[in-house]
C-alpha positions as a printed NumPy array, in Angstrom:
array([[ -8.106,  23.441,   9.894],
       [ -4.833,  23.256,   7.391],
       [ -5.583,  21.202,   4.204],
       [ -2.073,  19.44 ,   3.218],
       [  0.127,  21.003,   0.663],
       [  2.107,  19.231,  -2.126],
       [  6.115,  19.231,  -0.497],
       [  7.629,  17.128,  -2.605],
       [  7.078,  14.493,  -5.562],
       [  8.908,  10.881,  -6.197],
       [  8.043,  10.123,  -9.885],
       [  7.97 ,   6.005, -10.326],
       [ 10.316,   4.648, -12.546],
       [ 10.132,   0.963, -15.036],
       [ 11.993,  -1.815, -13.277],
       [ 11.384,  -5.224, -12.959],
       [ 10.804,  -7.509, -10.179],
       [  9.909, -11.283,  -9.287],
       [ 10.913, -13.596, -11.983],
       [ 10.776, -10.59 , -14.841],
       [  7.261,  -8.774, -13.733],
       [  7.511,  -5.433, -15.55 ],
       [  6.569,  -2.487, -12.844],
       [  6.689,   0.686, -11.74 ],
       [  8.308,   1.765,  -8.21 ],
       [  7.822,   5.462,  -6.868],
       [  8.656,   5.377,  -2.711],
       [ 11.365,   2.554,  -2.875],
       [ 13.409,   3.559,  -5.916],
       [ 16.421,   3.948,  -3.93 ],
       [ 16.616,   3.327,   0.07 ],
       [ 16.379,   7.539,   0.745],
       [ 13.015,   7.34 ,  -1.309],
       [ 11.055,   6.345,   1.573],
       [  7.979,   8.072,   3.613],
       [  7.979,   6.71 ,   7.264],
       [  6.493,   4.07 ,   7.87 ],
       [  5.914,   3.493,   4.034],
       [  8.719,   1.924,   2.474],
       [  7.865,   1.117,  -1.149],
       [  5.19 ,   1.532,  -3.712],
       [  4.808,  -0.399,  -6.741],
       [  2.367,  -0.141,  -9.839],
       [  1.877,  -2.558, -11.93 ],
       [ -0.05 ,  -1.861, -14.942],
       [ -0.205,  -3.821, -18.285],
       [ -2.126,  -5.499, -21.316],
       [  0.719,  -7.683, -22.298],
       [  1.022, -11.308, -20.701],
       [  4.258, -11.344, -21.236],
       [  4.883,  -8.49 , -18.648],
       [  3.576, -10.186, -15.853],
       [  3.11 , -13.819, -16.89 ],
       [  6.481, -14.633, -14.701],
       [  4.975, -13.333, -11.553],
       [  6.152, -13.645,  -8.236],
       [  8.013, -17.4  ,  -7.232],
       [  8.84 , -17.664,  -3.602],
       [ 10.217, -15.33 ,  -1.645],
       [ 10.921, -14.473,   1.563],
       [ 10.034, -11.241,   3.733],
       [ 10.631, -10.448,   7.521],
       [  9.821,  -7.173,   9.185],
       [  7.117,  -5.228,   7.692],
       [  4.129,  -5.938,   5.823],
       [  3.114,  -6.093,   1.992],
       [ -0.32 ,  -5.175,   0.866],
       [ -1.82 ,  -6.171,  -2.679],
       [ -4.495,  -4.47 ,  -4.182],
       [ -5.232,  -5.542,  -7.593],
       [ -7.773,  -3.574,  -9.464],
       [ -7.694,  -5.796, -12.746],
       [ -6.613,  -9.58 , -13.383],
       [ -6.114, -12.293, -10.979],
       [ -3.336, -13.25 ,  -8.709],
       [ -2.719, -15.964,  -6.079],
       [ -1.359, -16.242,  -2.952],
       [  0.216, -18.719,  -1.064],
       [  2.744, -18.824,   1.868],
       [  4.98 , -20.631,   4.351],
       [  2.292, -20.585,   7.045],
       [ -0.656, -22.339,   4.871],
       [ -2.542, -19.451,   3.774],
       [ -3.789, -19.134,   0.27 ],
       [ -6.315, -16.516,  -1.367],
       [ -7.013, -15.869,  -5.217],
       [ -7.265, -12.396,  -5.362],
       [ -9.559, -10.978,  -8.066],
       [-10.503,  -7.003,  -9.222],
       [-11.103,  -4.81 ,  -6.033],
       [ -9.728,  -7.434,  -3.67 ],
       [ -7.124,  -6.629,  -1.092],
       [ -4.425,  -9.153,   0.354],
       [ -3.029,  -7.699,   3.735],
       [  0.354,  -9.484,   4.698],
       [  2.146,  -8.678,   7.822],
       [  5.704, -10.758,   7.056],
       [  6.636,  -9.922,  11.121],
       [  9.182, -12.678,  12.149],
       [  9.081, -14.297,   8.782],
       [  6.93 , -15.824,   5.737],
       [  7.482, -17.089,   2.358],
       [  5.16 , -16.204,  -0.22 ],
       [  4.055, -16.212,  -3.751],
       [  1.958, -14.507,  -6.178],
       [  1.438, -15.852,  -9.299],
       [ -0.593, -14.508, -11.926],
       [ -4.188, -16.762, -12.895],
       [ -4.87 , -15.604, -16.645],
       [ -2.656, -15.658, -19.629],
       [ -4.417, -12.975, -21.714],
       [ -6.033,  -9.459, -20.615],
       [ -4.853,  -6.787, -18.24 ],
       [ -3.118,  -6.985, -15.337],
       [ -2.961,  -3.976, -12.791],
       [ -2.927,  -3.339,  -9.194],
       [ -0.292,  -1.771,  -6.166],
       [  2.052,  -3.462,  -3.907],
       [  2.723,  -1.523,  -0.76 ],
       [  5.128,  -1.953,   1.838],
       [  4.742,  -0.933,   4.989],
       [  7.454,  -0.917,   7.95 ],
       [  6.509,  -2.398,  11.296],
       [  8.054,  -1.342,  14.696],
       [ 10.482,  -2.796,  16.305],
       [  8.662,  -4.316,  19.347],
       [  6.348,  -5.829,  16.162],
       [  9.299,  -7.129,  13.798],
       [  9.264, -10.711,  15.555],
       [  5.381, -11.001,  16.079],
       [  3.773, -13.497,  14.538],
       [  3.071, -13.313,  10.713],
       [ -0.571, -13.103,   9.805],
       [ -2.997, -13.117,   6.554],
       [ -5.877, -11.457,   5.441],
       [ -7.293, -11.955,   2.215],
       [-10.596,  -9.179,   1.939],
       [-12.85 ,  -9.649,  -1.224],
       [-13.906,  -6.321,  -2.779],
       [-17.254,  -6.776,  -1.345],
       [-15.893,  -6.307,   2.336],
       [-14.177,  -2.698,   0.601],
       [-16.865,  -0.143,   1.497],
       [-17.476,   2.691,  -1.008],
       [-18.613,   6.018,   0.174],
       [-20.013,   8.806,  -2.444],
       [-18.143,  11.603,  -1.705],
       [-19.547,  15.454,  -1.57 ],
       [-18.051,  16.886,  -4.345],
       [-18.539,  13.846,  -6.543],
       [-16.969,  10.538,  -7.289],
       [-16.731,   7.89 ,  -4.9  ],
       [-14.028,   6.512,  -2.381],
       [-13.126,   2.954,  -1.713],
       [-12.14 ,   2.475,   1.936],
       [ -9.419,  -0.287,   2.56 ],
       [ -8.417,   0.98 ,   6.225],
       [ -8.876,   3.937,   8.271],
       [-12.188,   5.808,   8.28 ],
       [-13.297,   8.492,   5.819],
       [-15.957,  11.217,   6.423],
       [-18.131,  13.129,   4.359],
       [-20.973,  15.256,   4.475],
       [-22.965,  12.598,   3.825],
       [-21.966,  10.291,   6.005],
       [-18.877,   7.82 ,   6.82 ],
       [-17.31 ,   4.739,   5.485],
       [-14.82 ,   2.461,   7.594],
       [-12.423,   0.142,   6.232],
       [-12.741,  -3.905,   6.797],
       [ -9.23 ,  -3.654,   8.021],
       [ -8.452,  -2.718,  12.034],
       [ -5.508,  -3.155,  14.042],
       [ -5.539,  -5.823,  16.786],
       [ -2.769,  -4.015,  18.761],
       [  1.246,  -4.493,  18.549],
       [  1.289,  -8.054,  19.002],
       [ -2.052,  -9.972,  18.202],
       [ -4.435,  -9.919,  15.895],
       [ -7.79 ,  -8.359,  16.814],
       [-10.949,  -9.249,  15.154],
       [-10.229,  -8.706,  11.304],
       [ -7.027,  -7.413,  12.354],
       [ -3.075,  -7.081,  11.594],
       [ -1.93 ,  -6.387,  14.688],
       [  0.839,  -3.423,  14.824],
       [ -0.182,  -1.577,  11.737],
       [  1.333,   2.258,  10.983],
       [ -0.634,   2.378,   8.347],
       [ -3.793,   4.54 ,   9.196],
       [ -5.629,   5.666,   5.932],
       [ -5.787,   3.479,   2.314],
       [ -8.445,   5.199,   0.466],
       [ -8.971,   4.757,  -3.381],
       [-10.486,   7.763,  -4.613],
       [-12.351,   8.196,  -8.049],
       [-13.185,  11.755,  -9.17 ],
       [-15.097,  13.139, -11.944],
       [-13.226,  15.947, -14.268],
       [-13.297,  19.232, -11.579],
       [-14.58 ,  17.379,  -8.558],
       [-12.783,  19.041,  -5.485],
       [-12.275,  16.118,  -2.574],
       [-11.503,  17.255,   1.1  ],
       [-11.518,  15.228,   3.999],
       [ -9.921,  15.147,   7.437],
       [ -6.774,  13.061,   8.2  ],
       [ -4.814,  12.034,  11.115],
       [ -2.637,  15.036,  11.982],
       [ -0.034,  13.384,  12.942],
       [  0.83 ,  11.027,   9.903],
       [  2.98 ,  11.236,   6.923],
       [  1.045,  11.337,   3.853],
       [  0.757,  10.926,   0.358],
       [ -1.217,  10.9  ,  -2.7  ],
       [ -0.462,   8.639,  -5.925],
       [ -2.303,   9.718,  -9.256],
       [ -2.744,   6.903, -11.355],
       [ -5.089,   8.132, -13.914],
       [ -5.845,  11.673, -15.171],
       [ -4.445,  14.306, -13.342],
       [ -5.182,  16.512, -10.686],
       [ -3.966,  19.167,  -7.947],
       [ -3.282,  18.976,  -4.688],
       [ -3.834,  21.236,  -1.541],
       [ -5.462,  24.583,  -0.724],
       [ -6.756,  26.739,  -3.222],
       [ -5.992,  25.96 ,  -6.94 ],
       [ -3.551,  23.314,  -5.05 ],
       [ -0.093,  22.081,  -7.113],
       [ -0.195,  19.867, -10.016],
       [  0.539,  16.351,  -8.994],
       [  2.535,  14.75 , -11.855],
       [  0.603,  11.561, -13.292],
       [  1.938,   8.435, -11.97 ],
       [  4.101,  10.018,  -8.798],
       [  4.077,   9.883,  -5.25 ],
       [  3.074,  13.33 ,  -4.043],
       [  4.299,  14.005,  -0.324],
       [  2.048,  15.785,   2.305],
       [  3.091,  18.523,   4.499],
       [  1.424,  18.7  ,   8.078],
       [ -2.166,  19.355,   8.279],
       [ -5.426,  17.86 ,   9.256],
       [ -7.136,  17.438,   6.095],
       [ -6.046,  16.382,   2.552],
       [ -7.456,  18.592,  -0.724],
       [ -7.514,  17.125,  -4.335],
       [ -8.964,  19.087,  -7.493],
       [ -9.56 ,  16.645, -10.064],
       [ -8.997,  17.81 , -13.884],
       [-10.661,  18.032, -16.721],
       [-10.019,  14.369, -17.378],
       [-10.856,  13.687, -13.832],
       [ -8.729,  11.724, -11.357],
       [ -8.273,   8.402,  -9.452],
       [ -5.526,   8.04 ,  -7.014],
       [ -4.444,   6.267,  -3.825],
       [ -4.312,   8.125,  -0.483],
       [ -1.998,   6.63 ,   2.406],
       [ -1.777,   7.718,   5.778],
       [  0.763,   6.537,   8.363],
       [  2.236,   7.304,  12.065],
       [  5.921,   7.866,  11.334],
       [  7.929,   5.585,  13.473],
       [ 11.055,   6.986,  13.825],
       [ 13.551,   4.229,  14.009],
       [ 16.579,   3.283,  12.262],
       [ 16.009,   1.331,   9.118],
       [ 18.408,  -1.538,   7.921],
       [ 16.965,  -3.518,   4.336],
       [ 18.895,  -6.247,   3.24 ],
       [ 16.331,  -6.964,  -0.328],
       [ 13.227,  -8.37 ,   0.985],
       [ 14.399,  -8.677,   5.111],
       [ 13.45 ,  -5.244,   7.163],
       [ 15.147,  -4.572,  10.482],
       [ 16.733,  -1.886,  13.351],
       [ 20.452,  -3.406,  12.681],
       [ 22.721,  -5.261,  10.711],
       [ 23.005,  -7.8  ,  12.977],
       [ 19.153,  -8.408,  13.056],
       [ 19.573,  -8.776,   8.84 ],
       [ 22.584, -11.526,   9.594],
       [ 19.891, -13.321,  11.376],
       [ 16.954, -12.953,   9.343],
       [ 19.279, -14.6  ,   6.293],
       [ 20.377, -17.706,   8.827],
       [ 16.831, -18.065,  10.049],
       [ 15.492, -18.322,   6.218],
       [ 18.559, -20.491,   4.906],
       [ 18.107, -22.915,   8.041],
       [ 13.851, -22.857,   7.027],
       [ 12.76 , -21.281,  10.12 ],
       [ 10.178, -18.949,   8.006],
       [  7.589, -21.89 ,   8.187],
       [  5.51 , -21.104,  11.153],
       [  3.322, -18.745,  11.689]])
């Protein structure tokens, strides 16, 4: 067994994004900053309205999929395809853009804190033109698992194993073109695991071998990998070498941060803003499709 180490960090920088939402993007910074299949991570984190009040308008997105997890305030959703989910603290919106969806997200309070991640996550080729699909899961679905050396996980997707026992998360891939049950078919993404640790709790668990990996810090501070492990800045995207288990020491302020598994896939990436493709050609007709409206089925 080789727990992970710490090979290389991506601090996350202010920028803005929407109409004027006031964020902070790690993986995404820049087109190089990616981790395959994970293309972008944002944070957004704040007690003034006036940093989030202008939200999200509609946009539109082709070729990979965005996932919302909001762990204070309230956001809704709505899209091209008639979907629409008010997404509340510990609730988890799973969109898989595929061949094309307009969305929004606008904020649904106008005082208090607003915080939560947007991920983006690249699809395959073969699963760029599937059909879009929604998922809106309620924190409820989100099973927690104690975990051995203290503190507690919340498992979005992928399957986490302790000691004690195992916790799977409500969201399972369907295969690379349909939906299965509580699925979004064509997934990379493997492991989403929130994990909350008490000041000096060690957390180890296996992972996928296979996947690229990563660990985001977004309160207190902790270490990361074998041994004493390496100091994961606060607020960065840590990078995993290859292993088959991950290993976080939490510090004396104790730790929660994000954990993200994925199977690298390996193909050529063309962004054009919020259209992901293979080529420049397939961007020239992502921007004719949306001008000429044909993001509006599903």
């Amino acid at each position: 067994m080789t727990i992970r180490s710490l090979q290389r960090t991506i601090p996350s920088h202010a920028t803005s994004d929407g109409a004027g939402v006031h964020l902070r993007r790690s993986l995404g910074a820049t087109q190089m900053l990616r981790h395959d299949p994970f293309l972008m991570l944002d944070e957004f984190h704040s007690d003034d309205p006036q940093d989030y009040l202008p939200g999200f308008p509609p946009h539109p997105h082709r070729g990979f999929e965005a996932v919302t997890y909001m762990i204070d305030g309230r956001m809704r959703h709505e899209d091209s395809i008639g979907n629409r989910g008010d997404l509340g603290p510990g609730d988890v919106q799973w969109m898989k853009a595929a061949r094309g969806i307009v969305h929004s997200e606008m904020p649904q309070q106008t005082q208090g804190r607003m915080r939560g991640f947007q991920l983006w996550i690249n699809l395959p080729a073969r699963s760029k033109m599937s059909p879009a699909a929604y998922r809106d899961i309620p924190a409820a679905e989100i099973p927690q698992l104690a975990l051995d050396g203290g503190g507690v996980a919340r498992v979005i997707r992928g399957t986490l194993v302790q000691a004690g026992g195992s916790a799977t998360g409500p969201v399972v891939d369907g295969g690379a073109e349909a939906d299965g049950i509580g699925g979004i078919g064509g997934s990379a993404a493997n492991c989403y695991w929130d994990l909350q640790l008490p000041p000096g709790a060690r957390f180890e668990a296996a992972v996928p071998q296979g996947d690229n990996a990563f660990l985001y810090c977004y309160e207190g501070d902790a270490a990361v990998g074998p041994g004493a492990g390496e100091a994961l800045a606060p607020r960065a995207a840590g990078l995993l070498g290859p292993g088959d288990r991950v290993g976080v020491q939490a510090g004396a302020a104790g730790a929660r941060l994000l954990f993200l598994s994925g199977r690298p896939i390996g193909e050529p990436i063309v962004q054009y803003g919020p259209f992901v493709m293979n080529t420049r050609a397939e961007i020239e007709e992502a921007v004719a499709d949306f001008q000429g409206g044909r993001f509006v089925r599903p």
